[in-house]
N, CA, C and O atoms as a GROMACS GRO file, in nm:
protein
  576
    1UNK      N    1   0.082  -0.120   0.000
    1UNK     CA    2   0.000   0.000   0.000
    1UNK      C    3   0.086   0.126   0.000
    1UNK      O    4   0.063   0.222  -0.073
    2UNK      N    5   0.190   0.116   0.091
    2UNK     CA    6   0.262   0.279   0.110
    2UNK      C    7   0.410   0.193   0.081
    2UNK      O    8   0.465   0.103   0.144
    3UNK      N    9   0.446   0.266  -0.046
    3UNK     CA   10   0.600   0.257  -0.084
    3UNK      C   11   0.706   0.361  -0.131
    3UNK      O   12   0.666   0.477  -0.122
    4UNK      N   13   0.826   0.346  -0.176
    4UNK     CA   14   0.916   0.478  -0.220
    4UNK      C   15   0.859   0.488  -0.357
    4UNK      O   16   0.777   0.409  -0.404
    5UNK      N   17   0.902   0.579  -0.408
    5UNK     CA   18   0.860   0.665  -0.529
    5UNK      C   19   0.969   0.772  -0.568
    5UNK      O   20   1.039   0.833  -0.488
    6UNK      N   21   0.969   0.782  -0.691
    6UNK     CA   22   1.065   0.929  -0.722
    6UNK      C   23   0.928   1.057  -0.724
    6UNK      O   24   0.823   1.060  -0.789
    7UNK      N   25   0.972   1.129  -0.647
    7UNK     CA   26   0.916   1.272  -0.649
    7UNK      C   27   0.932   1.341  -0.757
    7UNK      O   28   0.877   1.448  -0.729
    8UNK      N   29   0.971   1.348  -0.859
    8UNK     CA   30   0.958   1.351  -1.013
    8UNK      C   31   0.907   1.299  -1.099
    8UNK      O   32   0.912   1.346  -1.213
    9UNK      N   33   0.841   1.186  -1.071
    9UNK     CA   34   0.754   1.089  -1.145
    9UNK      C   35   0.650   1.202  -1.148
    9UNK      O   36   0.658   1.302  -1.077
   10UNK      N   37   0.558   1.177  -1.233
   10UNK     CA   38   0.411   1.220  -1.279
   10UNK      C   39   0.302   1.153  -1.172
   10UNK      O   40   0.214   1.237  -1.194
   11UNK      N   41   0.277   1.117  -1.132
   11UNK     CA   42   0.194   1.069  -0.994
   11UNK      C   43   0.205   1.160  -0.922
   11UNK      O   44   0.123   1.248  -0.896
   12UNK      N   45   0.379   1.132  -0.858
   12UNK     CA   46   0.413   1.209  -0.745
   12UNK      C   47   0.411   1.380  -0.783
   12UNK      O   48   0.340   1.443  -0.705
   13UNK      N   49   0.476   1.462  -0.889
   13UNK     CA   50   0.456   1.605  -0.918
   13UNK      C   51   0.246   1.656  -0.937
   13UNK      O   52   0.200   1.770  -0.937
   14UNK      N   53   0.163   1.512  -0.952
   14UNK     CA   54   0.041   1.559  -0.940
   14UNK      C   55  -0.007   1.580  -0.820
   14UNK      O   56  -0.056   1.688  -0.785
   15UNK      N   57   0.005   1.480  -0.747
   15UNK     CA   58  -0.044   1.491  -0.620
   15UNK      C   59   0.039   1.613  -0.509
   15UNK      O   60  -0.021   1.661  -0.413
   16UNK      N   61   0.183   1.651  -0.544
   16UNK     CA   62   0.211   1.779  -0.491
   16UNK      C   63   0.120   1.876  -0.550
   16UNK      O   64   0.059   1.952  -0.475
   17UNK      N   65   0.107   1.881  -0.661
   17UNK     CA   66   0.015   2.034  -0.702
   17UNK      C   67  -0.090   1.989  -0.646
   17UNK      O   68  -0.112   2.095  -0.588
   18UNK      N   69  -0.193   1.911  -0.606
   18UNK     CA   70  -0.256   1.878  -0.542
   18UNK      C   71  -0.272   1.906  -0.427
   18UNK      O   72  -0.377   1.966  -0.402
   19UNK      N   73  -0.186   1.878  -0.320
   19UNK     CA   74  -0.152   1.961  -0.220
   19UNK      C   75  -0.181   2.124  -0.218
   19UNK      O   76  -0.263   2.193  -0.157
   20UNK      N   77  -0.078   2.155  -0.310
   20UNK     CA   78  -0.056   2.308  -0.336
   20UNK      C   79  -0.180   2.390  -0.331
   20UNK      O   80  -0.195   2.485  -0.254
   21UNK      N   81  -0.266   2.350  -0.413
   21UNK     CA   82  -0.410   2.407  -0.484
   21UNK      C   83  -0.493   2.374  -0.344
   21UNK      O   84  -0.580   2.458  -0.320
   22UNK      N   85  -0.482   2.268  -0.249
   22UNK     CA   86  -0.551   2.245  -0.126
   22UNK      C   87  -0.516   2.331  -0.018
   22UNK      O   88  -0.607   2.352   0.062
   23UNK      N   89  -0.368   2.404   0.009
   23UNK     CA   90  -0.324   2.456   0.049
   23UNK      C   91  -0.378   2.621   0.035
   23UNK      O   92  -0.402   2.683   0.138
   24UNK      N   93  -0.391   2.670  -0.068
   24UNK     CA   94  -0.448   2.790  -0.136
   24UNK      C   95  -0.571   2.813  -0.091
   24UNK      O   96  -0.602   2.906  -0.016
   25UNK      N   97  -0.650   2.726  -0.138
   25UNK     CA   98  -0.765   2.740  -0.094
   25UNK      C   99  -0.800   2.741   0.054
   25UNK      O  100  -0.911   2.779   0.090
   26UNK      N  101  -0.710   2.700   0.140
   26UNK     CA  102  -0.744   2.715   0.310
   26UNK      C  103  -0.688   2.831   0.356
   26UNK      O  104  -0.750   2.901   0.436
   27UNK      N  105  -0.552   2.867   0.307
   27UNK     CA  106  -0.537   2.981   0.337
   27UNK      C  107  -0.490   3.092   0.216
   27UNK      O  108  -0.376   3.127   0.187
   28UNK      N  109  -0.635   3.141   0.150
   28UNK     CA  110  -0.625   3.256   0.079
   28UNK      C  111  -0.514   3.360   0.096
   28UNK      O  112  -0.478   3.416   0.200
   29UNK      N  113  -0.473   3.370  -0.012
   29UNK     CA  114  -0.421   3.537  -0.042
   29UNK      C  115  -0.261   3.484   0.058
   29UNK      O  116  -0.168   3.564   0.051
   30UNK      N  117  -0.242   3.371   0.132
   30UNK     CA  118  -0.141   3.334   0.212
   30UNK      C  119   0.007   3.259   0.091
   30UNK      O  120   0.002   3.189  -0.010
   31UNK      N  121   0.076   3.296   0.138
   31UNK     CA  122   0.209   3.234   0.041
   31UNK      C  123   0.224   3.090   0.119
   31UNK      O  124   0.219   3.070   0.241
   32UNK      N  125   0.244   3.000   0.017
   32UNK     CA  126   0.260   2.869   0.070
   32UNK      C  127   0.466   2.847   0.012
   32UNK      O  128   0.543   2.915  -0.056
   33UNK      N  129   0.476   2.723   0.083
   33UNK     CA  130   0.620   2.726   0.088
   33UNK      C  131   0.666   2.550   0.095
   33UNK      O  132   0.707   2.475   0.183
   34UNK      N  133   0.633   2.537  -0.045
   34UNK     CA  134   0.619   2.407  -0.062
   34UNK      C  135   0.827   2.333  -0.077
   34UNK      O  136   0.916   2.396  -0.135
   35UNK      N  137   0.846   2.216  -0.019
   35UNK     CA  138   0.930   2.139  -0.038
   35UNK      C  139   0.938   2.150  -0.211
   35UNK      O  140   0.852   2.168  -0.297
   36UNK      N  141   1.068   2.132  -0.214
   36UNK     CA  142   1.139   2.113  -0.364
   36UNK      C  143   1.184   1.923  -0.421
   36UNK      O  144   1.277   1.857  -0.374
   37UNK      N  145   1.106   1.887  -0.507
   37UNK     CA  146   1.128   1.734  -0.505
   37UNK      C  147   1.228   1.720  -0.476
   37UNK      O  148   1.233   1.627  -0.396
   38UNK      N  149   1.387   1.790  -0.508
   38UNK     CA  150   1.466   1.761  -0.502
   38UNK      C  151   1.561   1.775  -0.405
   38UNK      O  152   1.682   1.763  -0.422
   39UNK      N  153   1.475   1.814  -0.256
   39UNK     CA  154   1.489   1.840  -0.128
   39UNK      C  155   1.471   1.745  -0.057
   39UNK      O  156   1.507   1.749   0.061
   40UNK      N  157   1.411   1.635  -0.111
   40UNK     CA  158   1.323   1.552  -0.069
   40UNK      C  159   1.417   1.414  -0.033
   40UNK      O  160   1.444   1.344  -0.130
   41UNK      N  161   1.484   1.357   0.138
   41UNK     CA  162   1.537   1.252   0.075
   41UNK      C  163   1.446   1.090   0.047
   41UNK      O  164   1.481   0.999  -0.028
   42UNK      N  165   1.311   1.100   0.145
   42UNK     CA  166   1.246   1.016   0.090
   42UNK      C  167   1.054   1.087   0.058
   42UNK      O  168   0.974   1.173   0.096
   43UNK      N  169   1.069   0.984  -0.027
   43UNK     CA  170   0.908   1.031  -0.097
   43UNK      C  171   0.804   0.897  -0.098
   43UNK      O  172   0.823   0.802  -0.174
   44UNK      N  173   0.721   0.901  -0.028
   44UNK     CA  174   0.629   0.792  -0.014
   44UNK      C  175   0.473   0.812  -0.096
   44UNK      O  176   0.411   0.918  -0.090
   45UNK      N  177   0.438   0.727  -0.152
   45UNK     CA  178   0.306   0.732  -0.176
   45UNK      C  179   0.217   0.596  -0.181
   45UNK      O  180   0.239   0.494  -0.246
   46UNK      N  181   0.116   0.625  -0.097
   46UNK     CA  182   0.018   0.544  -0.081
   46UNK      C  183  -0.085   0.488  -0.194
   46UNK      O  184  -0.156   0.565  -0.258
   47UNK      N  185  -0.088   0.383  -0.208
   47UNK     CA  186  -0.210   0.349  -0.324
   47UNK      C  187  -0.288   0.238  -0.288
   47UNK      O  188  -0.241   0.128  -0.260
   48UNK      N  189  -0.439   0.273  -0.290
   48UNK     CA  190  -0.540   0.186  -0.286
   48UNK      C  191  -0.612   0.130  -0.442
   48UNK      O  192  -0.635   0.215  -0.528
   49UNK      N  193  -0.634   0.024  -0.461
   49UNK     CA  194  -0.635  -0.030  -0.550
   49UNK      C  195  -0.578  -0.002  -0.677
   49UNK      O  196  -0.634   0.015  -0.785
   50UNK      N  197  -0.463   0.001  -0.650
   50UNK     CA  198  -0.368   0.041  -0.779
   50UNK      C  199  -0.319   0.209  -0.793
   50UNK      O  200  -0.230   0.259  -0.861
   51UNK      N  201  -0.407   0.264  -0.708
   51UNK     CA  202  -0.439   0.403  -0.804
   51UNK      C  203  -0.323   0.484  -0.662
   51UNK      O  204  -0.283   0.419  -0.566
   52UNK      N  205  -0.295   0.609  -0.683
   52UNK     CA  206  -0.217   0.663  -0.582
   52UNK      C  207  -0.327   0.762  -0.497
   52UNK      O  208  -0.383   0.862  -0.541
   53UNK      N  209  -0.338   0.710  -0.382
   53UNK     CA  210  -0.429   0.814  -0.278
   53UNK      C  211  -0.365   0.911  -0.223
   53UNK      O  212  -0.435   0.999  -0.175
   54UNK      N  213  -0.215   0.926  -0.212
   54UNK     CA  214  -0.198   1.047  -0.134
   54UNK      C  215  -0.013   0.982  -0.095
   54UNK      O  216   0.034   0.872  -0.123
   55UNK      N  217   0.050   1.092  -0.028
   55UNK     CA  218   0.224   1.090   0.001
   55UNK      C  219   0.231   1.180   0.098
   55UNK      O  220   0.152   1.254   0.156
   56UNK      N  221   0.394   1.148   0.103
   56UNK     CA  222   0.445   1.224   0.235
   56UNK      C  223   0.557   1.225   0.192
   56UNK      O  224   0.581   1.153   0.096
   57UNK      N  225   0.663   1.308   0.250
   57UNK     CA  226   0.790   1.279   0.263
   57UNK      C  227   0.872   1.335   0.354
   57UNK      O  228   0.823   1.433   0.410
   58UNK      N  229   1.018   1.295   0.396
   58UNK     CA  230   1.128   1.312   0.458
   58UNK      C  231   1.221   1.424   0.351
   58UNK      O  232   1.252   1.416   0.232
   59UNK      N  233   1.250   1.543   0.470
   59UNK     CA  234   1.362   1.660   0.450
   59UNK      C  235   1.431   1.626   0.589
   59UNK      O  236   1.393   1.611   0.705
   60UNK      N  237   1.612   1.619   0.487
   60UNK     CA  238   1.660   1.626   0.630
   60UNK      C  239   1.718   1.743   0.676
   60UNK      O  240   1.761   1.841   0.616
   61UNK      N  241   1.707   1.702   0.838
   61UNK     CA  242   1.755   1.893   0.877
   61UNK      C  243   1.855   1.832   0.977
   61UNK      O  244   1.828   1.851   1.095
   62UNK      N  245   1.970   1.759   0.949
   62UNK     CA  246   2.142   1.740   1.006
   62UNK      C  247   2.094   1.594   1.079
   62UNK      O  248   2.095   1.499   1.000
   63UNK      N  249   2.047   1.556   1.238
   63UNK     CA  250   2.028   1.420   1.261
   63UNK      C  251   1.884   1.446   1.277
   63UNK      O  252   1.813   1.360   1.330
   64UNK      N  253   1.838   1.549   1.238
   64UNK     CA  254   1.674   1.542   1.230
   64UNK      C  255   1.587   1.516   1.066
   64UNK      O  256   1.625   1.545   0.952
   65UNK      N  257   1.473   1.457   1.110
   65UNK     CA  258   1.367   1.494   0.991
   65UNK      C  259   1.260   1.573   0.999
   65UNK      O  260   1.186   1.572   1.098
   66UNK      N  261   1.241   1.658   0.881
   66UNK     CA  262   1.107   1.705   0.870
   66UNK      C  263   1.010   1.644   0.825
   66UNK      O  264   1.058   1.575   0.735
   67UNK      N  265   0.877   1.619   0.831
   67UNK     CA  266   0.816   1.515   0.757
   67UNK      C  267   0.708   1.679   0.688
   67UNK      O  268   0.633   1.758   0.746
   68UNK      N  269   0.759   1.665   0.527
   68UNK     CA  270   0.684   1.763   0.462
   68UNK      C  271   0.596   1.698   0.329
   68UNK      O  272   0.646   1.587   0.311
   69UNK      N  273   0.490   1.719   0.230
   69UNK     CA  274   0.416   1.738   0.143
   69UNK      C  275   0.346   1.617   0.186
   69UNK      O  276   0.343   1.521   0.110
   70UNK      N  277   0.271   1.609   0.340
   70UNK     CA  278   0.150   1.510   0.376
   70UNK      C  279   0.019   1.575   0.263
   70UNK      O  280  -0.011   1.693   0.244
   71UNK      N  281  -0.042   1.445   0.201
   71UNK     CA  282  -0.132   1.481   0.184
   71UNK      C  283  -0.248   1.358   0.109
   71UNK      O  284  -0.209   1.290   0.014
   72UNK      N  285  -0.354   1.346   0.151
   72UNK     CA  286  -0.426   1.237   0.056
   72UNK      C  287  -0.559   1.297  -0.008
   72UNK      O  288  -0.636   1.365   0.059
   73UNK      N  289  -0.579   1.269  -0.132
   73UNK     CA  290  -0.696   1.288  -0.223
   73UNK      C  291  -0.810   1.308  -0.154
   73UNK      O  292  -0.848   1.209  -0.092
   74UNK      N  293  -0.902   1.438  -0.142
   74UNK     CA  294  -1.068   1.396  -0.118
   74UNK      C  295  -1.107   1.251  -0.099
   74UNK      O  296  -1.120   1.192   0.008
   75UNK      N  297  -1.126   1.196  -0.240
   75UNK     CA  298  -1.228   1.024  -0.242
   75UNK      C  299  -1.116   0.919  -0.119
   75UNK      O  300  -1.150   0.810  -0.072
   76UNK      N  301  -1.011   0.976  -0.097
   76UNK     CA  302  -0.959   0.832  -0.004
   76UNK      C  303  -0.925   0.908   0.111
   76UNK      O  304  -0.806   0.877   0.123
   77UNK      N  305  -0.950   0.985   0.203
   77UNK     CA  306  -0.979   1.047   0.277
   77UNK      C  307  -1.028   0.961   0.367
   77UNK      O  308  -1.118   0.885   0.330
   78UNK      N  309  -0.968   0.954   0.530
   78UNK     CA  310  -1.092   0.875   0.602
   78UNK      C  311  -1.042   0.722   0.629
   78UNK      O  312  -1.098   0.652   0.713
   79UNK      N  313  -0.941   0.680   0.559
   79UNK     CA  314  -0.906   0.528   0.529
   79UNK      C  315  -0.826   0.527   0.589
   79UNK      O  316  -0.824   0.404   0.593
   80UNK      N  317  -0.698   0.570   0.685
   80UNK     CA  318  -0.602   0.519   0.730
   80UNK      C  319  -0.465   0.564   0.664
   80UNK      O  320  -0.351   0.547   0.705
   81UNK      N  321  -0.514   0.636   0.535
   81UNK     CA  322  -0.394   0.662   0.404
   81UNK      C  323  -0.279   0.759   0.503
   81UNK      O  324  -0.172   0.706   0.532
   82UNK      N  325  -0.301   0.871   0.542
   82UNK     CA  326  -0.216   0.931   0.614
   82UNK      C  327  -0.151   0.910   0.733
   82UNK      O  328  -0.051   0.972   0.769
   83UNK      N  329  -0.226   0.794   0.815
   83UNK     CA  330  -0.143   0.757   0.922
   83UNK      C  331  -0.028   0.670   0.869
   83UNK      O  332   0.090   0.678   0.903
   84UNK      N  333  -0.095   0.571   0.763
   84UNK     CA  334  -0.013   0.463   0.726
   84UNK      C  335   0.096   0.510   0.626
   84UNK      O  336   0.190   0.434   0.605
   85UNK      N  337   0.087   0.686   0.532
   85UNK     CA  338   0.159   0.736   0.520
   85UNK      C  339   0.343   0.760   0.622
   85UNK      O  340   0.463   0.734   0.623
   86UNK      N  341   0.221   0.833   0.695
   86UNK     CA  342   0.355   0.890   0.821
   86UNK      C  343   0.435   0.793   0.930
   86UNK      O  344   0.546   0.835   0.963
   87UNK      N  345   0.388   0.660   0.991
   87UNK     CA  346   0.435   0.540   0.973
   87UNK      C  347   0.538   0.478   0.894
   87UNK      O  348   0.633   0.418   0.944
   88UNK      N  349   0.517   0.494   0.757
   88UNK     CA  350   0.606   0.479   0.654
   88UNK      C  351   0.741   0.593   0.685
   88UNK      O  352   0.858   0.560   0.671
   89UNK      N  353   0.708   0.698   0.719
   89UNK     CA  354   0.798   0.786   0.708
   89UNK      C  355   0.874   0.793   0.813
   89UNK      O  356   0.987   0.837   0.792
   90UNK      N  357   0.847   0.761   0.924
   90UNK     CA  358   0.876   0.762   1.097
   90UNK      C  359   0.958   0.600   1.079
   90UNK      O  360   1.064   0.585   1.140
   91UNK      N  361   0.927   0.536   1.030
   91UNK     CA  362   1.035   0.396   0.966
   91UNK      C  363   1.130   0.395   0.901
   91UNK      O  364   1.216   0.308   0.915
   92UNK      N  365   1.138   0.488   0.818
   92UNK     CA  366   1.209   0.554   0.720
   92UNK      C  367   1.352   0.627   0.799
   92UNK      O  368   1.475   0.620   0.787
   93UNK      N  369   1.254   0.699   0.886
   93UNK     CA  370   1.389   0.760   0.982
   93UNK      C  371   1.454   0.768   1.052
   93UNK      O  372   1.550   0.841   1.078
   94UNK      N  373   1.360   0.618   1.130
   94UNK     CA  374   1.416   0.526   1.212
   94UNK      C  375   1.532   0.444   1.142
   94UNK      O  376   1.642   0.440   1.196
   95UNK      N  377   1.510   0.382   1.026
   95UNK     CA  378   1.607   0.320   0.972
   95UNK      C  379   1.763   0.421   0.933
   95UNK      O  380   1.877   0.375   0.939
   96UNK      N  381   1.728   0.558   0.897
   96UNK     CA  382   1.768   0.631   0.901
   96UNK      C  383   1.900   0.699   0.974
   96UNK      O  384   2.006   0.751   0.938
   97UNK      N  385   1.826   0.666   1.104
   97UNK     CA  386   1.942   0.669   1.267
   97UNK      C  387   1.877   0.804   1.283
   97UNK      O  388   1.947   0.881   1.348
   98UNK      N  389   1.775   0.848   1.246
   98UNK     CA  390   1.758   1.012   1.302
   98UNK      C  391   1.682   0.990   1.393
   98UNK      O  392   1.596   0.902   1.401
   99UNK      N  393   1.718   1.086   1.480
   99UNK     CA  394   1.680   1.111   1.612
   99UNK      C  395   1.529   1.179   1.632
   99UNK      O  396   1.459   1.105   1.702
  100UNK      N  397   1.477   1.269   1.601
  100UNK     CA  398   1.344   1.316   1.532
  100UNK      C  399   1.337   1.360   1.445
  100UNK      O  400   1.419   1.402   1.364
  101UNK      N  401   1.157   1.357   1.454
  101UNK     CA  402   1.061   1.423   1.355
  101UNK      C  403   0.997   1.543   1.388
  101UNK      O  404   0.922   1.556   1.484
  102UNK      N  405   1.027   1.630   1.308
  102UNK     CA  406   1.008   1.773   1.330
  102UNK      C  407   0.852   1.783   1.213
  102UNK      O  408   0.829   1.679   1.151
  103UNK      N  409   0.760   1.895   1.190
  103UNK     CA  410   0.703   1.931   1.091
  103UNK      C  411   0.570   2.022   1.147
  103UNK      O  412   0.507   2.010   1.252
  104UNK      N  413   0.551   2.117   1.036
  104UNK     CA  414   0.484   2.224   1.013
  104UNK      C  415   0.343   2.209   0.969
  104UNK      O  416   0.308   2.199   0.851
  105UNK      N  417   0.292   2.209   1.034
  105UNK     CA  418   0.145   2.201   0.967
  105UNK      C  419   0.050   2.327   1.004
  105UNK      O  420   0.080   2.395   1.102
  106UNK      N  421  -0.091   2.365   0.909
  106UNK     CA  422  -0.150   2.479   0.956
  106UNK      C  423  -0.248   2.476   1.037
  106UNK      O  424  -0.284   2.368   1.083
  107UNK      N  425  -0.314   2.597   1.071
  107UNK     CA  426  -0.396   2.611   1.229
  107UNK      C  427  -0.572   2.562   1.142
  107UNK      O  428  -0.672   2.525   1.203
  108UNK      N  429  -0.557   2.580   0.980
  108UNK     CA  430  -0.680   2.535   0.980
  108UNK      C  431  -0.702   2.370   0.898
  108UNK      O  432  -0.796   2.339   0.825
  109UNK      N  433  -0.586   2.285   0.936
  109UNK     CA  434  -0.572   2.199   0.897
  109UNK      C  435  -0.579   2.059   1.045
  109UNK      O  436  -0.498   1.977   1.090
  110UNK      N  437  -0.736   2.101   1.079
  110UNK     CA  438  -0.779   2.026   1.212
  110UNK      C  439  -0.767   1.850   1.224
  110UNK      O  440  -0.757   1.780   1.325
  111UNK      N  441  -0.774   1.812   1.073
  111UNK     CA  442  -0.750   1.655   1.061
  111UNK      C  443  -0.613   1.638   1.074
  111UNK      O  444  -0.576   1.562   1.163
  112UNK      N  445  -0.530   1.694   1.005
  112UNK     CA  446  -0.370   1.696   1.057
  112UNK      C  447  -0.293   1.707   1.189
  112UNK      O  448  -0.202   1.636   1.231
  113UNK      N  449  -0.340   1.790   1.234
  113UNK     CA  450  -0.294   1.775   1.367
  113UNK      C  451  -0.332   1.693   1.496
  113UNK      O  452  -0.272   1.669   1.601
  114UNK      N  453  -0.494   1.650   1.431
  114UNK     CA  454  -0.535   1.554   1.499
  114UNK      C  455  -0.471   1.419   1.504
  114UNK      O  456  -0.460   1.349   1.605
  115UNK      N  457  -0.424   1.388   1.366
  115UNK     CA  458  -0.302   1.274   1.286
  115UNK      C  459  -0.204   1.278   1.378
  115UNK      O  460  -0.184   1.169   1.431
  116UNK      N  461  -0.126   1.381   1.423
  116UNK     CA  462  -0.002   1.409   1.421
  116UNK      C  463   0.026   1.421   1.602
  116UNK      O  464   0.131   1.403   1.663
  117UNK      N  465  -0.119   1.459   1.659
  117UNK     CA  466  -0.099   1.423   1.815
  117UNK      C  467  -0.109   1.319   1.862
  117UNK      O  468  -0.042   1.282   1.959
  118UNK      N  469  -0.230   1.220   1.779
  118UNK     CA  470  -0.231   1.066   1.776
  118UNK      C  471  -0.107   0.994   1.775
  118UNK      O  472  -0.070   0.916   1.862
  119UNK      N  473  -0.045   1.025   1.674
  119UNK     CA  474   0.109   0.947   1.635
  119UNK      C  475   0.211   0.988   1.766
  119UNK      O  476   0.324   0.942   1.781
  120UNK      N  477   0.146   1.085   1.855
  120UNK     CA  478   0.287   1.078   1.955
  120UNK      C  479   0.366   1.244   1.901
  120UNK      O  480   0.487   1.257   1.920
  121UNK      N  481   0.318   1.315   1.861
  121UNK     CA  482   0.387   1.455   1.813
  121UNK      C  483   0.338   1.546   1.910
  121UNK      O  484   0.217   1.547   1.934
  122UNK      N  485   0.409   1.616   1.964
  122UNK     CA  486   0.366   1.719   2.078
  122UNK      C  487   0.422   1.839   1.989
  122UNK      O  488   0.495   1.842   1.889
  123UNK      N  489   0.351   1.951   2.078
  123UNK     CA  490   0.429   2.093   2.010
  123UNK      C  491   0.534   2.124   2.021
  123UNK      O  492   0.618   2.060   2.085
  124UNK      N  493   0.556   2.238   1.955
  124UNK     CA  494   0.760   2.248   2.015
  124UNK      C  495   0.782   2.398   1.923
  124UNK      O  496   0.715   2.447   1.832
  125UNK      N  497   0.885   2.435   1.981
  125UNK     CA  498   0.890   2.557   1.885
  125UNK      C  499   0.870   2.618   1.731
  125UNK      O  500   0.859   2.526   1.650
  126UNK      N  501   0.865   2.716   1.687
  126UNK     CA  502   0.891   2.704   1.566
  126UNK      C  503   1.032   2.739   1.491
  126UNK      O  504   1.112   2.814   1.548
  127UNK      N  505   1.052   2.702   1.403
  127UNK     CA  506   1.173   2.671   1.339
  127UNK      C  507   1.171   2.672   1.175
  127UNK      O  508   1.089   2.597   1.122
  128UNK      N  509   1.269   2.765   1.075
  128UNK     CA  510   1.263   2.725   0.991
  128UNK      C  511   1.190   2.851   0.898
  128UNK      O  512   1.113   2.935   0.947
  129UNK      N  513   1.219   2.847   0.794
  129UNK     CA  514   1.109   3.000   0.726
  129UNK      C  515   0.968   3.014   0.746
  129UNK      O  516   0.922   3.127   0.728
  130UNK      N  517   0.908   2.943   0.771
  130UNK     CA  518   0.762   2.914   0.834
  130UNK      C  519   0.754   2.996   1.006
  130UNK      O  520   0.647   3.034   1.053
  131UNK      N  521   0.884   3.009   1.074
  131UNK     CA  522   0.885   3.027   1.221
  131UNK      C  523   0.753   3.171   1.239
  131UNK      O  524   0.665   3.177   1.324
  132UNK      N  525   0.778   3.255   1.144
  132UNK     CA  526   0.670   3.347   1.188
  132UNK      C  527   0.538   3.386   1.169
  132UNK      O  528   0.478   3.482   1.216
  133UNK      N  529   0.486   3.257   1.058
  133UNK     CA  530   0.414   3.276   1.009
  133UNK      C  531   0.267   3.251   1.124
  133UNK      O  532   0.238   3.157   1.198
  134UNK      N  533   0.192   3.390   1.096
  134UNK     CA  534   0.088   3.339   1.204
  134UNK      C  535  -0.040   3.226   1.170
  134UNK      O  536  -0.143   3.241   1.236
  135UNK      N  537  -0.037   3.107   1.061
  135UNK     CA  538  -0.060   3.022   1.062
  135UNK      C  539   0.006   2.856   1.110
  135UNK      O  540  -0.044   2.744   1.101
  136UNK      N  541   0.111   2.893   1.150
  136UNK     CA  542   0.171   2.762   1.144
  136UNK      C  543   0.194   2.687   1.264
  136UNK      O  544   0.311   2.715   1.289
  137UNK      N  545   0.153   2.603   1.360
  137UNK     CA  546   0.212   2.518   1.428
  137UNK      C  547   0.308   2.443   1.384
  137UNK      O  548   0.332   2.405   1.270
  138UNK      N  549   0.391   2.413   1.530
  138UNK     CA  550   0.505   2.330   1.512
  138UNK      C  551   0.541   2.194   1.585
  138UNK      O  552   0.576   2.185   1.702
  139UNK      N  553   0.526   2.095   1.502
  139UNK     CA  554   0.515   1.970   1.601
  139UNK      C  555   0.621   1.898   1.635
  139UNK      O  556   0.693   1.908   1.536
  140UNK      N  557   0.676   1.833   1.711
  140UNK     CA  558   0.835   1.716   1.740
  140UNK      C  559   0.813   1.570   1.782
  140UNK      O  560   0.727   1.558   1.869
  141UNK      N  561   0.867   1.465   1.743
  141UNK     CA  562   0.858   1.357   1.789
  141UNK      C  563   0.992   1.287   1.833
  141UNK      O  564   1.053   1.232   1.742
  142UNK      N  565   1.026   1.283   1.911
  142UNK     CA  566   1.160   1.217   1.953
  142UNK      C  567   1.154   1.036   1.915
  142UNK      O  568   1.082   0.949   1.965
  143UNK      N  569   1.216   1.028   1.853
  143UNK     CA  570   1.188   0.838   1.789
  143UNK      C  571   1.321   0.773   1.847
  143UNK      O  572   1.342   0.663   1.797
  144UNK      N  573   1.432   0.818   1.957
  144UNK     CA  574   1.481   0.737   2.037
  144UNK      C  575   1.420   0.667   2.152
  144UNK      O  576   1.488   0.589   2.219
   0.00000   0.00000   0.00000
């Protein structure tokens, strides 16, 4: 269901603009500050019956990760796709040897953070070009 992928593939560059355009629309007239595929050291995407529902991926920031471009489709929404996303990714960085998971998510993005306190992510400062933005929470997971 959730495997690696090149973030340059055509799947993966749709479902980022995908993101992007989801992003826009929650927070109008707001500059978004999307990961660069090629920032990216891992890229996951989830697929239910063949088809791709949604990704995530790992930026590294020295023995830390960021976990940036969460996101799953409207129709598969609801299924498990994003936990079993970020799972994938928290394995990833475990195998990794990194010490945590850092990441940014927004104040009107209530299913996300609901995701992301479930999984064991508490708040923590902010950090990073996002630090001032007055949408952004900042979450940490220590995976030692």
């Amino acid at each position: 269901m959730v495997g690696p992928e090149d973030p340059r593939g055509a799947e993966a560059l749709a479902l980022m603009e995908e993101l992007d355009a989801d992003l826009r629309a929650r927070y109008p007239g707001q500059a978004i500050h999307p990961a660069a595929p090629g920032e990216l050291s891992v890229f996951l995407v989830a697929r239910l019956d063949g088809r791709p529902a949604g990704c995530g991926a790992l930026r590294l920031l020295g023995e830390q990760g960021e976990v940036v471009r969460m996101y799953v489709r409207p129709g598969f929404r609801r299924r498990g796709v994003a936990r079993a996303v970020l799972r994938g990714l928290e394995a990833a960085a475990r195998e990794a040897g990194l010490r945590s998971l850092h990441l940014e998510t927004g104040d009107n993005q209530a299913e996300a953070v609901a995701l992301y306190r479930s999984e064991g992510f508490v708040p923590t400062g902010p950090y990073g070009p996002l630090a001032s933005c007055p949408h952004s929470l900042f979450f940490r997971k220590a995976l030692e």
